[in-house]
N, C-alpha and C positions, 0 to 999 in steps of 0.2 A: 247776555242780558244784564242790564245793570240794576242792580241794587236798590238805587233811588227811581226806575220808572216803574211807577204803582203798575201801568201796563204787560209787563214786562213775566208776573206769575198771575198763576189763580190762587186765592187766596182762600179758606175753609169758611173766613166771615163777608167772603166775595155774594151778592145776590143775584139771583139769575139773570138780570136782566145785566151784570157785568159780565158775569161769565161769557153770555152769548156777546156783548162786545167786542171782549178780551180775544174770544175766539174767531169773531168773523171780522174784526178791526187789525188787530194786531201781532196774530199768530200767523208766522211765515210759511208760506206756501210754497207748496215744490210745484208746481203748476206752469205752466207756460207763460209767454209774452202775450201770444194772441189764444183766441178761442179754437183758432185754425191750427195754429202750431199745437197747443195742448191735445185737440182731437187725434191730430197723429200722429207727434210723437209721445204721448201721457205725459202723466204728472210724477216728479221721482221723488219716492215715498218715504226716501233716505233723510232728505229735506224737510219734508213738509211735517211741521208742526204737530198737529192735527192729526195728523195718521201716529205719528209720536206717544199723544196722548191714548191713541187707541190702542198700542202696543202695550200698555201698562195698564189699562183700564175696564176693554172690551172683555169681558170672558169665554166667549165665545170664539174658537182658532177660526172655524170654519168660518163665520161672516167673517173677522181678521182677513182670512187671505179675499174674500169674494170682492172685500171691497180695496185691497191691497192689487188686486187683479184686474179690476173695473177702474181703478185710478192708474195703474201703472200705463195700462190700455190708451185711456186718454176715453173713455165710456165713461168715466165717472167725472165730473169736475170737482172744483175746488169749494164753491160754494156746497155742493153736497156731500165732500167728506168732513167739511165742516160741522152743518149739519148732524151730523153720525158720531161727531166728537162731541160737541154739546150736550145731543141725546144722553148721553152715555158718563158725561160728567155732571150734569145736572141732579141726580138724583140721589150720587153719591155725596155729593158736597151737601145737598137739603138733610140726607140721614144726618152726615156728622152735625149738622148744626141742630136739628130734634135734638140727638143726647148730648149735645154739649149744653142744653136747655138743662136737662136732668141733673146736671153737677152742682152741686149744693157746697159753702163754705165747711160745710160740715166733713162732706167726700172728701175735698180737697185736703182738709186739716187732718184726717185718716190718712190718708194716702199718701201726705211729707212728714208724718211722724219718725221719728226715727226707730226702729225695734231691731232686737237682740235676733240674730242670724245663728239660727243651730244644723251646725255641721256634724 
């Protein structure tokens, strides 16, 4: 991924409406040629982006593997583990930006102070 394509990360000041871009636009897919080939030989989840995301993000193992199983299968497409990474990142990035609302000149000036470290 390069550096300079804004595409390229999701960013914390990203809005949902990039997120799901980023996601269903530009995040690479382990997915098949055709709809036929994906059906049966699946999608490799080693690859795909999105299932990536979910391996860091989902907290739940058990839906992890059902949809890691439904994709590897060629039962799930691309467009809906899509979907399942969006879900799943959208709401974590809306928190961080709530309390990075909460940060105040004031926090920030606390919190780069420098203080005496007793050991």
């Amino acid at each position: 991924m390069a550096a300079s394509d804004f595409n390229s990360a999701i960013f914390l000041s990203d809005t949902e409406k990039e997120i799901e871009e980023k996601i269903n636009k530009h995040a690479f897919s382990g997915g098949r040629a055709t709809l036929e080939e994906h059906r049966k030989l699946g999608g490799n989840t080693e690859l795909d982006v999105p299932f990536q995301l979910l391996k860091f993000f989902l907290e739940d193992s058990e839906e992890l593997e059902r949809i890691r199983a439904a994709y590897s299968s060629g039962a799930m497409l691309s467009s809906e583990i899509k979907k399942h990474a969006i879900s799943c990142i959208k709401p974590l990035i809306a928190g961080i930006q709530e309390k990075r609302k909460e940060v105040t000149d004031e926090i920030v000036q606390q919190f780069m102070t420098p203080r005496q470290l007793n050991f």
